[in-house]
Structures are given as structure tokens and as C-alpha cells.
N, C-alpha and C positions, 0 to 999 in steps of 0.2 A: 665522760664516755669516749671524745674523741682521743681525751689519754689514754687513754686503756687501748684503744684498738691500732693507736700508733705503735704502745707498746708492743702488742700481740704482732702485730707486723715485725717489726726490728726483730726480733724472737725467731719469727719464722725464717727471717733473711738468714739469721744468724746459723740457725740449725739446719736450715740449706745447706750453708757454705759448708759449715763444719762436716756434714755429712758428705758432702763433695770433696771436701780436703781427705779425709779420712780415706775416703774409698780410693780416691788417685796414690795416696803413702802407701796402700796396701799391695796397687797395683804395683809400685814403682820398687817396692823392698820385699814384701812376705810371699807375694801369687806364686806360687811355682815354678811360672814363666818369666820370675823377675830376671833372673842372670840371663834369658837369650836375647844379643841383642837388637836393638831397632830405634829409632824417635821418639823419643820421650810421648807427644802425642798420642801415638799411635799406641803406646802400653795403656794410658790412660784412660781414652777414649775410641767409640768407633766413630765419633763426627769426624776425624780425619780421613777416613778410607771414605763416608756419605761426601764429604766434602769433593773426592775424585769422582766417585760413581754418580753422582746426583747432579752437582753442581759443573763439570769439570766432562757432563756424560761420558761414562763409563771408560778414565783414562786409571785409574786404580789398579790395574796391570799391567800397563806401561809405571808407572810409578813405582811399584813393585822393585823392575830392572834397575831403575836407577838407586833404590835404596843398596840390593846385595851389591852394587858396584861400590857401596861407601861401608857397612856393616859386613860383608861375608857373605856364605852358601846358605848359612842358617839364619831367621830374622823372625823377629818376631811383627807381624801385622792386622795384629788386634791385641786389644788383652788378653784374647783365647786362645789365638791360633797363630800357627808356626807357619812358614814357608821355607824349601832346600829349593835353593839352585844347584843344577847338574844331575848325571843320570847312575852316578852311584848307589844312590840308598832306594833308586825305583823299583830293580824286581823285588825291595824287602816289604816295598809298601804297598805293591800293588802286585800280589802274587794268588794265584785260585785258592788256595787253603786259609785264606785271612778269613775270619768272621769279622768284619768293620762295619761300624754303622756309618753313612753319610751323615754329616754334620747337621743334624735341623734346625737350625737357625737359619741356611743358606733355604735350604728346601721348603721350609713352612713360608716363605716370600712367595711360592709361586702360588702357594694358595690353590694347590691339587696335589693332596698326600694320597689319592687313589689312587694314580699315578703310579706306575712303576720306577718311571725316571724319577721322581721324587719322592721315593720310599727311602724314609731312613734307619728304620730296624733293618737288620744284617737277615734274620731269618723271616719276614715278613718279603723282604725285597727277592729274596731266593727263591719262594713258592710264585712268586710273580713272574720273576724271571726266567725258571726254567719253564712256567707253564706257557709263556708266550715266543721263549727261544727256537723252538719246531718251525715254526710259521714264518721267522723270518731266515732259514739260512741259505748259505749260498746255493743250497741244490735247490732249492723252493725256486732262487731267482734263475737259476740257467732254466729249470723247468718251466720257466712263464717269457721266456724272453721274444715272444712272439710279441706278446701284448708291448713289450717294452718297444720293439721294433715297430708298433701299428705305430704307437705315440710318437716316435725318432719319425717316420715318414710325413706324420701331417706335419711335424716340426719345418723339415724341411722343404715343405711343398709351401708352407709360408715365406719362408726364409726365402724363395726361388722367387716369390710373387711380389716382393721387395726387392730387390734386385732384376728385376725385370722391368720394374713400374720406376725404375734408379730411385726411390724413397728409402731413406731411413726409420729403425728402428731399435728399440732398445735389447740388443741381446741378451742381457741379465734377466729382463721382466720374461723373452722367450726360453731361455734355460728353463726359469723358476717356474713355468706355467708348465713345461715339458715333466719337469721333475716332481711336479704337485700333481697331474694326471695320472703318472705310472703309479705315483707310490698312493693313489688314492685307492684305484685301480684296484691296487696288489690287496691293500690293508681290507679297502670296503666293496670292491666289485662296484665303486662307481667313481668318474675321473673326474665330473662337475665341470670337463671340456675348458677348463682357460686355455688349451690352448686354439678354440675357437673364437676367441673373444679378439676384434679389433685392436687391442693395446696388451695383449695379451696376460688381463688384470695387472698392469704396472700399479697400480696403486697397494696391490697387495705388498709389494718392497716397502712404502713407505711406510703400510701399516704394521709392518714386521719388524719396522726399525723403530716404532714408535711404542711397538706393546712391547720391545727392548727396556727403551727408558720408563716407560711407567710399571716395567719390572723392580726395576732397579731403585724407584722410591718407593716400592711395597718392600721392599726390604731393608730399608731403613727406618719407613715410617711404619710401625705394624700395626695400625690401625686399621690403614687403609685398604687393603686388600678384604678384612673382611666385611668392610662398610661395600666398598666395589662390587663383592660377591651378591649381595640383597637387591642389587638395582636391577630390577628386570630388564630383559636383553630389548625385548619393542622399543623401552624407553629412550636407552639406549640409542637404538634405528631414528628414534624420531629426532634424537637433540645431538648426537656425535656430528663431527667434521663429515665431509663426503670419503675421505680413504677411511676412517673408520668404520664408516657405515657398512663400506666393502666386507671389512674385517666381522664386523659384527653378525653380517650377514652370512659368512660362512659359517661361523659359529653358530648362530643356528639353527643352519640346516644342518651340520654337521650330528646335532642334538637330536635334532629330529628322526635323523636317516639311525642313529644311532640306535632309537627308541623302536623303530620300525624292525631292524633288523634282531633284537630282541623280542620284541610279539613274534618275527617269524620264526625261530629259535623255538622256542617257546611251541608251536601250535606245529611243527613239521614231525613229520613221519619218520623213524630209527631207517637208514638206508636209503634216503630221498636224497635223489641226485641233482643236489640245488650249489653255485658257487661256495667254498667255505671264505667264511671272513675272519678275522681275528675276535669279531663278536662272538661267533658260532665257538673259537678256541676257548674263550672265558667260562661263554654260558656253560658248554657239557664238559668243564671240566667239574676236577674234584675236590675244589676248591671250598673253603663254609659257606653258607649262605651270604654271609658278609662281603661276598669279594662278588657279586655278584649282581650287586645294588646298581640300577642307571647311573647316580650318583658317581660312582667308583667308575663304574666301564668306559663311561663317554671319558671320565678323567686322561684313561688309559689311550684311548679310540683317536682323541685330540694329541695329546704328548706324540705319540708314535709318529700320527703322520704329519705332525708338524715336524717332528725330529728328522722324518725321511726327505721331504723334499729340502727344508731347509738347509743341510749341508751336503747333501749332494749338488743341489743351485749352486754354493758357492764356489765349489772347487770343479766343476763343470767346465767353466771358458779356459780351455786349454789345448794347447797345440800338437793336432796328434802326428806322429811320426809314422813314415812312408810305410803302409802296409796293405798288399791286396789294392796297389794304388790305381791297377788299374778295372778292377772292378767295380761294379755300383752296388751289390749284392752284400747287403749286413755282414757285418763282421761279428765273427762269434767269439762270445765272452772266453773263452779260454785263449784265442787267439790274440785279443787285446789284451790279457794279460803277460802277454809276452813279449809286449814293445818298450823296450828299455824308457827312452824318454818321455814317453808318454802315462806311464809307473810312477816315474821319478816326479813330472809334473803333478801327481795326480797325488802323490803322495805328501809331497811341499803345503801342497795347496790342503790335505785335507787335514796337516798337522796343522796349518795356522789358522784354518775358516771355521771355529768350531760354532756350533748351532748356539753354542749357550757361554760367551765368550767372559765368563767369570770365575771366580775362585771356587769347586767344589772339591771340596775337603773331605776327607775319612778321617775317623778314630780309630784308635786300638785302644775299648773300652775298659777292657782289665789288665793285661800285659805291660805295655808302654811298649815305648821303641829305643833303640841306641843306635845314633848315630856320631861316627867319628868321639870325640869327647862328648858329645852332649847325651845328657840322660832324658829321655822325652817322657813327660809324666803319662800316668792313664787317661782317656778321654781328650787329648790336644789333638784341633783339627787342625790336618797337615795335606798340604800338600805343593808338588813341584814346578818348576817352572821351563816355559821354552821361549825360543829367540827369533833368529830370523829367518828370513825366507831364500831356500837357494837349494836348487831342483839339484845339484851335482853331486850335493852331498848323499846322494840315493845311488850314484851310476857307478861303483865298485861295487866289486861282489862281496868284499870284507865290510864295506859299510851296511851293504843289506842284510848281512850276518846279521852285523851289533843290532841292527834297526828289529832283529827278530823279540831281542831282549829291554828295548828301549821305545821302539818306533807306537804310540798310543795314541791317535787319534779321537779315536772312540774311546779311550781309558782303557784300563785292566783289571786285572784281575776280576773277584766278584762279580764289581762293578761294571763288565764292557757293556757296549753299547749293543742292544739287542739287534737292531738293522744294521750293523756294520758289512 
């Protein structure tokens, strides 16, 4: 008996490997993607890009750089997917008439396909997108910039009571608390005030840099997220770290207030002059019953205003240029957009701080694409790459041109970002 089960083992080892062998020669010669090149590794498998993201936190795009400097503009880094350096083939791949789905493999990690930012059908992401695009554009924000201005004043009536008392404070944590009030504000008609709070929720950075990396092994390990998903959020509160708890605690009031703001939906009068939220946008729209699930909407309710403060905080600590200096009276948005340097910094900063600092890829699921010699097959998730940091390359008027064609922050095409 124990020969037999030795044998059975050997057997199994052996039809491992072989199946392991097999499937790496198919990658390395037959896949589609075999001619573009890259690392042997990286055709093969994706524990090499797990191995930056996981092990290595999240240097898998600095790594990136260093491969196109040894292989080229085109590379291959996974067995799926392509990456171009440079801004040649951008308006072909990120242009309003593409129907591209985002890549789901990248998106099913975050474990919210209710989610508009993480919709990856091309025509499911568009009844999304345009139903919630109204709510956030730029005339929405010049029209509420009162609220914006209450929040900039407590900001600063803090900021003065530090510097009075000569104490230090962490500017970042007061940015991020500033930028999580308005854009709470805007989305839910409530601000949850960090920027009343003593330390002005600093923990909430750690915990944002933490639900970073335990992003980043739900997308490699994909078990995990939906095991994570089942574990009630109390349980959660009572055994997590203390900046978790932070974290966990918004999220379920977030849930709550979500839930609330839905009953009141729900039970209001046609014509009742009540604040709109982006709840109010989902519920009466004309959407199927489907898109219109708690489930779904908190998905939508959390992505949004986590997407709003979080890159606005980043690119925030910047130095603004002489304007109206000798006033103390707000400066209105159309006015600050007309300060050259402070454009220039704002734009540096918002090309390299992005909210979601990883690879997301589009397909062109029946067409393909052609770039230079290379023939890109259907379905290869692709996309571009950017560099360094340097506010100057904004301050000519011919660079702000190209930057009209190039400059993506938020992304393009289809895909941009609904609060930009």
C-alpha cells in the first residue's frame, strides 16, 4: 500500500511538472504574445510582477521603467499583457469612440464590480458613467464652491491655532481631512468633520496606505478577497489594529448613511426640496432594477469618494503663485486657473499621484490594434507608461498644446475619471 501511494505521488509530481513545462513552451513559442519582447519570467508567469507588487510593495511600475530601457517602447509584462512607452499610440488607445473593456483580471482584485471605476464591460461602464457624469462636472463644482470655501476656512483657522501655539502638525493628514470633508460633502451632503478631529484623522493615511498593500495581494492571491468579503465588518472593529479600526469605521458608517439615504429616496415626495446626492442620481435614474441594489450603490458611494479626496490630497501641498496677494478674500476658481505655476505644479503632481497607482489596462476585444511593426492581437490588455516629475514642462504654451492630446491624469477616453 505504501508502494502504491509512493507511486501515485511520483505520478502526480511528474504530471505537475509536465503540465508546468508545457504550459511555460506554449507561452514562450505558440501564445500570440510570444514575438513581443520582455523576461523570460515574466512570459511565463505572473509570480514575477506578485513578486514586485506583493513582496517588493508595489515597485512593479518602477520595474516596468527599467525593463523598456533594456527591451524597447513595447514589452511584454505578463503572459497577457502588453505595455508602450511614449505618447505616440495614446490618442489611438484612449480615444471617446473606443468601445474597450477594462481588463478584469486587474478590476475583479478590488472586489467591487458595482463599482463604476471597476466596471469592466465597455457598455455596462457607459450607462454608469454617463448616469453619474452630471453630478460631478466642473459647473456642479464652481456652483457649490461656497461649501468648498466653508471647509478651506476651518482648514485654515486650524492651521493659524498651530502656529500660534509654535506646535507642529502633519500637513498631509490636514490636506487629506480638508479634501475628505468637501468631497464628502459634495457626493453625500455629509463631511463626518476630520477636519474637527485633533490629529486631523492621521491614521486615516496609514490606513489608506495599508488597504493599498492588502489590495495588491488580493490581486494576486484570489481567494482572498472573497474570503475577506464574508467577515463581518463589527468583527472586524473588534480584532483589526487601531488605524484599521479607523478605517473600518468609516466604512461602516459610510454603509449605513448609504442605506439611510436610500429609505429616504425611496419614501420622498416628486419635487421636495431636499439636498441631491449621488444616491438620489442612481436611485431615480433609468437604470434596471439591478443597478440599483445597496450592494451596487454603496460599491459606487465608497469608489467615488474615496477616488475624490484621495487624489486631490495628494497633489494639494503646492506652492501657489502671487495672486490677489494682497487680499484674504477666496479666490475664485476660474481665477486660479489662470496662475501659470501653480497649473503647472498642480498638474506634475496630479500626473504622477494617482489614486490607484497600478497597471489598468483596456482591450480592443474584436479589432486588435497596430502599433509601429507590431500587430496587437484581440483582447491584449495594454497600456502606457509615464516618468518623471518636473512642473516646467507645463509652462510653454506649445507644451500645453501637446498636454491637450497627451496630458491624462484621470485617463481618457471612455474611461476618464468621473470627478476629474
Amino acid at each position: 500500500m505504501e508502494a502504491l501511494t509512493n507511486l501515485l505521488s511520483w505520478w502526480h509530481a511528474a504530471a505537475t511538472a509536465i503540465s508546468y513545462f508545457s504550459l511555460a513552451f506554449y507561452r514562450l513559442t505558440l501564445h500570440p504574445l510570444a514575438r513581443f519582447p520582455g523576461p523570460k519570467l515574466v512570459t511565463i508567469s505572473r509570480y514575477y510582477e506578485a513578486y514586485y507588487d506583493v513582496v517588493r510593495n508595489g515597485q512593479y511600475t518602477f520595474k516596468i521603467r527599467e525593463l523598456h530601457k533594456i527591451y524597447g517602447p513595447m514589452i511584454r509584462t505578463s503572459p497577457y499583457e502588453l505595455q508602450l512607452s511614449g505618447p505616440a499610440f495614446f490618442e489611438k488607445l484612449y480615444r471617446q469612440d473606443a468601445q474597450y473593456d477594462k481588463y478584469a483580471w486587474t478590476t475583479d482584485a478590488f472586489d467591487a464590480k458595482g463599482a463604476t471605476l471597476f466596471t469592466a464591460p465597455h457598455d455596462v461602464h457607459k450607462a454608469r458613467h454617463l448616469l453619474l457624469n452630471p453630478f460631478l462636472t466642473k459647473t456642479k463644482v464652481v456652483g457649490r464652491q461656497g461649501l468648498i470655501h466653508r471647509h478651506l476656512d476651518k482648514l485654515c483657522q486650524r492651521i493659524s491655532k498651530f502656529a500660534d501655539a509654535g506646535t507642529t502638525f502633519d500637513f498631509g493628514a490636514a490636506t487629506t481631512a480638508f479634501a475628505r470633508n468637501v468631497a464628502n460633502e459634495f457626493i453625500l451632503n455629509k463631511s463626518y468633520d476630520s477636519l474637527d478631529r485633533e490629529d486631523f484623522d492621521v491614521t486615516m493615511l496609514a490606513a489608506s496606505a495599508l488597504s493599498r498593500q492588502i489590495w495588491r495581494l488580493f490581486k494576486h492571491v484570489r481567494w482572498v478577497a472573497p474570503v475577506f468579503e464574508k467577515i463581518p465588518i463589527p468583527w472586524l472593529l473588534k480584532h483589526a489594529g487601531e488605524d484599521m479600526k479607523i478605517f473600518f469605521r468609516r466604512l461602516l458608517e459610510t454603509q449605513r448613511d448609504t442605506k439611510k439615504l436610500m429609505a429616504a429616496v425611496a419614501s420622498s415626495v416628486p419635487g421636495e426640496d431636499t439636498p441631491r446626492t449621488i444616491v438620489h442620481k442612481i436611485i431615480d435614474s433609468k437604470l434596471p432594477p439591478s443597478e440599483n441594489t445597496f450592494e451596487r450603490v454603496v460599491e459606487d458611494v465608497a469608489t467615488v469618494t474615496g477616488a475624490e479626496f484621495e487624489t486631490t490630497s495628494s497633489s494639494t501641498p503646492a506652492e501657489l503663485a502671487s495672486a490677489n496677494a494682497s487680499s484674504f478674500s477666496p479666490l475664485d476658481l476660474r481665477n486660479l486657473e489662470k496662475l501659470p505655476y501653480l497649473t503647472t505644479i498642480l498638474m506634475e503632481g496630479l500626473r504622477l499621484s494617482p489614486a490607484i497607482a497600478t497597471c489598468m489596462a483596456c482591450m480592443a476585444p474584436d479589432t486588435g490594434l497596430v502599433y509601429e511593426r507590431w500587430g496587437i492581437p484581440p483582447g491584449t490588455p495594454l497600456y502606457l507608461e509615464l516618468q518623471r516629475f518636473s512642473p516646467d514642462r507645463w509652462m510653454h504654451l506649445d507644451s500645453r498644446k501637446n498636454a491637450d492630446k497627451t496630458f491624462a491624469p484621470f485617463s481618457r477616453g471612455t474611461r476618464n475619471c468621473l470627478g476629474m
